[in-house]
N, C-alpha and C positions, 0 to 999 in steps of 0.2 A: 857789921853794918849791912844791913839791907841793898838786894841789888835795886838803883835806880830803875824805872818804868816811863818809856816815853807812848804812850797813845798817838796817833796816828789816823789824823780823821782825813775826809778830801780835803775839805776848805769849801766856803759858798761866800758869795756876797753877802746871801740875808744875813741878818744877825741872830734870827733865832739858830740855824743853827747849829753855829758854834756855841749858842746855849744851853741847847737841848744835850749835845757833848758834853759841855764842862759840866753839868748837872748830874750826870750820869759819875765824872772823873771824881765829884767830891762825894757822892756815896762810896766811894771805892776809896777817899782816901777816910773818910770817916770809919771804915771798916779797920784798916788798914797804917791807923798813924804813925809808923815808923817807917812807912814805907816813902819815897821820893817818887811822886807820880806825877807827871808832866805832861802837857798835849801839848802837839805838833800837826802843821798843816801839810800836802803833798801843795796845795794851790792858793792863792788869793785870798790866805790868813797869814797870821803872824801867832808865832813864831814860823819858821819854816824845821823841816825835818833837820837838817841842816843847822842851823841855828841851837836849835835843839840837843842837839846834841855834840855840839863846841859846850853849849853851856856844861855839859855834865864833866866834857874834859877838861875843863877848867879844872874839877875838884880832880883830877884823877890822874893830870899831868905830872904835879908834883910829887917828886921822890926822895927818901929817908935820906938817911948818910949811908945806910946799908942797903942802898938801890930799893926797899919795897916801894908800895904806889901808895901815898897820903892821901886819902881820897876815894871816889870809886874806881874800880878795878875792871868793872863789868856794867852793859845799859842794856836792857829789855828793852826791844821797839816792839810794840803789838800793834801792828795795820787796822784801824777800822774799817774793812771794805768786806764786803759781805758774798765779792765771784772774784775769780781769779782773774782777770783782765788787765789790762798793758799798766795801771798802776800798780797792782800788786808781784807782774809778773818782771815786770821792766823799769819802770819809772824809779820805786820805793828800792829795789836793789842796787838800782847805778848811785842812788842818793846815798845810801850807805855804804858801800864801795869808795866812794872818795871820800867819806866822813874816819872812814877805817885808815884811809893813807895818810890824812894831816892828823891822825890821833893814835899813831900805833903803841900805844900802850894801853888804850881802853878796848875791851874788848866787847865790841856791837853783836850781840845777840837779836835773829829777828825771829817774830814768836810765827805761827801760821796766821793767817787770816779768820774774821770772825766767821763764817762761811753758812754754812744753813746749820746749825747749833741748834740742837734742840731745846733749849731755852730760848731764841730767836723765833720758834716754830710755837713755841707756847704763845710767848709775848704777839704774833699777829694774831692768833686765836684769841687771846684776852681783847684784845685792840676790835676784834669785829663784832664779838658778844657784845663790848660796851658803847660801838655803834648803835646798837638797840634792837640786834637779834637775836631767838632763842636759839640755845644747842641743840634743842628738837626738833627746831623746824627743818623739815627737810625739802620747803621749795627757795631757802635762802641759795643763793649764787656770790660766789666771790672772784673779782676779778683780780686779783693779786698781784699790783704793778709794781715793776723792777726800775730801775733806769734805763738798763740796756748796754750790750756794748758788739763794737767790733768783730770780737771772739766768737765765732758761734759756738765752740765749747762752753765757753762761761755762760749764754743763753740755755743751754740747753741744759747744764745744771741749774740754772733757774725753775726751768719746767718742771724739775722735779719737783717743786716745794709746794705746791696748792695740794697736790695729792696727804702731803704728810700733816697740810695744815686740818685740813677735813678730817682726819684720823679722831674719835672720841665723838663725835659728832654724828647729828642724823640730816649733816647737811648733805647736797649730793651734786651741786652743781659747783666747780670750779675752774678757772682757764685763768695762764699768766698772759699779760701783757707789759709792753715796756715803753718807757717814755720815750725815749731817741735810741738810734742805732739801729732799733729791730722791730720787726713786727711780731704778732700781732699789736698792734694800736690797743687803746683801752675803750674806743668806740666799737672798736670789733669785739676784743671780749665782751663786752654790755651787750651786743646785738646778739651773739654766738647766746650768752647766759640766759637771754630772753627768750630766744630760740628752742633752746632746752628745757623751756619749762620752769625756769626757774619765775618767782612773784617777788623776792625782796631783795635788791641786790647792793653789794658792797662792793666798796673798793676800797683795799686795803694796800697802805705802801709796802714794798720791799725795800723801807729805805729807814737809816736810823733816825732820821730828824727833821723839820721840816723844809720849805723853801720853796723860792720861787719854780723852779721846775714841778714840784706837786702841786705847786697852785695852780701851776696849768691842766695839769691832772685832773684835779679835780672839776674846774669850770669846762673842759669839754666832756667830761662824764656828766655833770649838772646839766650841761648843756640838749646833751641826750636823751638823759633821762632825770629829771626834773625830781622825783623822789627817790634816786640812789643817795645809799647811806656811805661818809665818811669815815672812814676808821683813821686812828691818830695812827704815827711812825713808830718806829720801834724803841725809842727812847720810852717812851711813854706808857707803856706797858710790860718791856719784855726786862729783864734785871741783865743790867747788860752790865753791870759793874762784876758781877758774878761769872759771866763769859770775857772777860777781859784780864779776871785774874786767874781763871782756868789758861787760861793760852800762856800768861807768864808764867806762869807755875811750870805748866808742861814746856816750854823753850828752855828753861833752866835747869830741869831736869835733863833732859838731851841733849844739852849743852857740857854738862859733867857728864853725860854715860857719853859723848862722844869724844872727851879727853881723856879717858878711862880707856877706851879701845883703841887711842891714838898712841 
């Protein structure tokens, strides 16, 4: 029996997207049909992580007459978040932590985070080209907006990613910016890009899907510069079904080579 796979997205009010999500989770199960793939919210969706994973021990509570486990024995949780910050580093651990206490018999496996993945790193380069600029031109400018957090380490691994996006490219201008928590602003990067010499400029999200926080995004870049080009999220370009089953694959793996050296 296949180990179950629980996904793990924030949560948004919009509805796109928990759709942009679940559209991504049915390439993966259509890949994948034997496999139990589920998504769970950390916020302001349903199911919750929690929830989530009561459901899987439902099937996994029950035991033979010779004590095995009827059921699943083991649940892959794979974080959708893309920096290490208080959800991935605190929130999604205390939530499994007490999912582990009322279920000790199931064994919660949690995979790494989707993180800057170089198929992540392709998918916003697909996403900016098909905003409507060439890979040659080299006075394109991308402002590469994150959401942003608390963490200045998790910022600061962000920084790194316009560089790797540009990589293949005869683009030359790039700067991150982020929605809340940090600066620079995405008014700034646009002024900085323009600055530089850059002529056509994008703004591409660091974010898997859409909603209203990028809709603000976008209207105060619009707002700025009136012919900056939009690039879609990462749902939408980057094969994210493919980075979701890489992480489960490699937590399962490590998961046996660390009851092996146990």
């Amino acid at each position: 029996m296949s180990v179950p796979l629980i996904a793990v997205a924030h949560g948004s009010r919009d509805p796109r997207s928990a759709r942009a999500i679940a559209a991504a989770l049915g390439r993966l199960r259509a890949r994948h049909p034997e496999r139990d793939v589920r998504l769970a919210f950390l916020d302001l969706n349903a199911p919750s992580v929690g929830q989530a994973i009561d459901a899987v021990a439902g099937r996994s509570a029950a035991r033979g007459a010779t004590g095995e486990t009827v059921g699943y024995g083991r649940v892959v949780v794979v974080p959708l978040l893309l920096g290490s910050a208080f959800h991935a580093r605190v929130d999604l651990p205390a939530i499994i932590a007490e999912a582990q206490v009322r279920h000790p018999f199931l064994d919660v496996v949690t995979a790494d985070i989707l993180g800057a993945d170089d198929e992540l790193i392709a998918g916003a380069r697909r996403a900016i080209a098909a905003a409507g600029v060439s890979l040659a031109d080299p006075d394109v400018g991308v402002a590469l907006c994150a959401v942003g957090s608390r963490r200045p380490e998790a910022n600061a691994a962000t920084r790194t990613i316009p560089g790797r996006v540009l990589h293949g490219t005869a683009w030359r201008h790039a700067r991150t910016c982020f929605a809340t928590a940090a600066s620079p602003t995405v008014s700034d990067a646009l002024r900085d890009l323009r600055a530089a010499g850059a002529r056509s400029l994008v703004v591409v999200p660091w974010m898997l899907a859409p909603g209203v926080l990028l809709d603000r995004v976008h209207l105060t870049a619009q707002l700025l510069e009136p012919d900056v080009r939009l690039a879609a999220t990462l749902t939408a370009h980057a094969d994210l079904a493919t980075v979701i089953d890489h992480r489960y694959r490699s937590a399962l793996t490590d998961s046996v080579f660390a009851r092996r050296v146990a």
